[in-house]
C-alpha positions as CSV (number, residue, x, y, z in Angstrom):
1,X,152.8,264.9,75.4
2,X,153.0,261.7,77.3
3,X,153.0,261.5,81.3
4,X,153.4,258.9,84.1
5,X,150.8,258.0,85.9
6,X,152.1,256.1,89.3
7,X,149.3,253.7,91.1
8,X,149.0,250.7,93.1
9,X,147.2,247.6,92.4
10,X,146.9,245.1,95.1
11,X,149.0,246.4,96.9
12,X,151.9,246.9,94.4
13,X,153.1,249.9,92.7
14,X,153.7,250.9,89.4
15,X,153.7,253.0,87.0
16,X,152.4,253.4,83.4
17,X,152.7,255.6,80.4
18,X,149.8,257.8,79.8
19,X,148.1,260.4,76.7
20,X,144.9,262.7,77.0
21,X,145.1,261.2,73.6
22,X,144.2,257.7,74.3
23,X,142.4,257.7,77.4
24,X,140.3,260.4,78.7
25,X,141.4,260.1,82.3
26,X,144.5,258.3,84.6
27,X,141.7,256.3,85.5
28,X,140.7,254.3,82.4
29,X,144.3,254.2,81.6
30,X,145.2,251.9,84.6
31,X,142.0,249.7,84.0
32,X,143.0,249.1,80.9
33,X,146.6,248.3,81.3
34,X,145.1,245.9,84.5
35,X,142.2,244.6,82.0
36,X,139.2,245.3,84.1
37,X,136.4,246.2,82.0
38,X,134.9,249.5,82.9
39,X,131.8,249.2,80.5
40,X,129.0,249.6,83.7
41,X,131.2,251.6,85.6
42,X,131.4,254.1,83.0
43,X,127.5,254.2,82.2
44,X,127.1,254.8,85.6
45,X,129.7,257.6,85.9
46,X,127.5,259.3,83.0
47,X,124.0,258.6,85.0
48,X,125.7,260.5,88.3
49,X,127.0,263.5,86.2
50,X,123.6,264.2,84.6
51,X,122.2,264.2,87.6
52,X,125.2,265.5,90.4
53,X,127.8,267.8,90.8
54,X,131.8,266.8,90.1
55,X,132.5,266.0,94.0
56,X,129.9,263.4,94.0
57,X,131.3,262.2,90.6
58,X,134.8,261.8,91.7
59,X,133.6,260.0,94.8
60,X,131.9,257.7,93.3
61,X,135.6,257.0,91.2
62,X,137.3,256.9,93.9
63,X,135.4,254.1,96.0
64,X,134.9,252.2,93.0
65,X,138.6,251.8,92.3
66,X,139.1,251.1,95.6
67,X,136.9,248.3,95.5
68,X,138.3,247.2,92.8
69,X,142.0,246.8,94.2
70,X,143.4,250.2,93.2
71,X,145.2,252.5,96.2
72,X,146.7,256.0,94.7
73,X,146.1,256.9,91.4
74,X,148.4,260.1,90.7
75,X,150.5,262.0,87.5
76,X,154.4,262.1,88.1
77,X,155.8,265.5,88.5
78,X,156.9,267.1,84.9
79,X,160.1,267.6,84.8
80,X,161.0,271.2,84.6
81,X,163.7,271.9,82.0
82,X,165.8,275.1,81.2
83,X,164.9,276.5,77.7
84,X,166.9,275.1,75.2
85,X,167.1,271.6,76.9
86,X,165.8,268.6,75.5
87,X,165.7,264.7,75.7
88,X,169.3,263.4,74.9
């Protein structure tokens, strides 16, 4: 099932379409749809879990994308629907 990821680049927000199925977090999924390349990034990110525990993992994410432009990088809310209810 398909969710929203909202985030800002530089400064503006929007928002973005996003699969487990494609990506394996929000945050390749918005470097992709900006084009940054996340090649090192990622080796790195391997290096420090072999090595570190998840809180100095998801540090290390977080500064990184702030350095490279990002502010909040968060799902949308599902939207909680009676049973029986669907997409029209």
């Amino acid at each position: 099932m398909a969710r929203t990821i909202i985030y800002t680049y530089k400064e503006e927000e929007k928002t973005l379409t996003f699969s487990y199925q494609q990506h394996r977090n929000i945050h390749e999924a918005v470097a992709e749809a900006e084009g940054i390349d996340l090649t090192e990034f990622l080796r790195m990110e391997q290096q420090i879990e072999a090595i570190s525990d998840t809180k100095a993992v998801r540090n290390y994410r977080d500064n990184h994308f702030r350095k490279l432009g990002f502010g909040k990088i968060t799902l949308a809310q599902k939207e909680n629907r009676g049973v029986g209810q669907k997409d029209q």
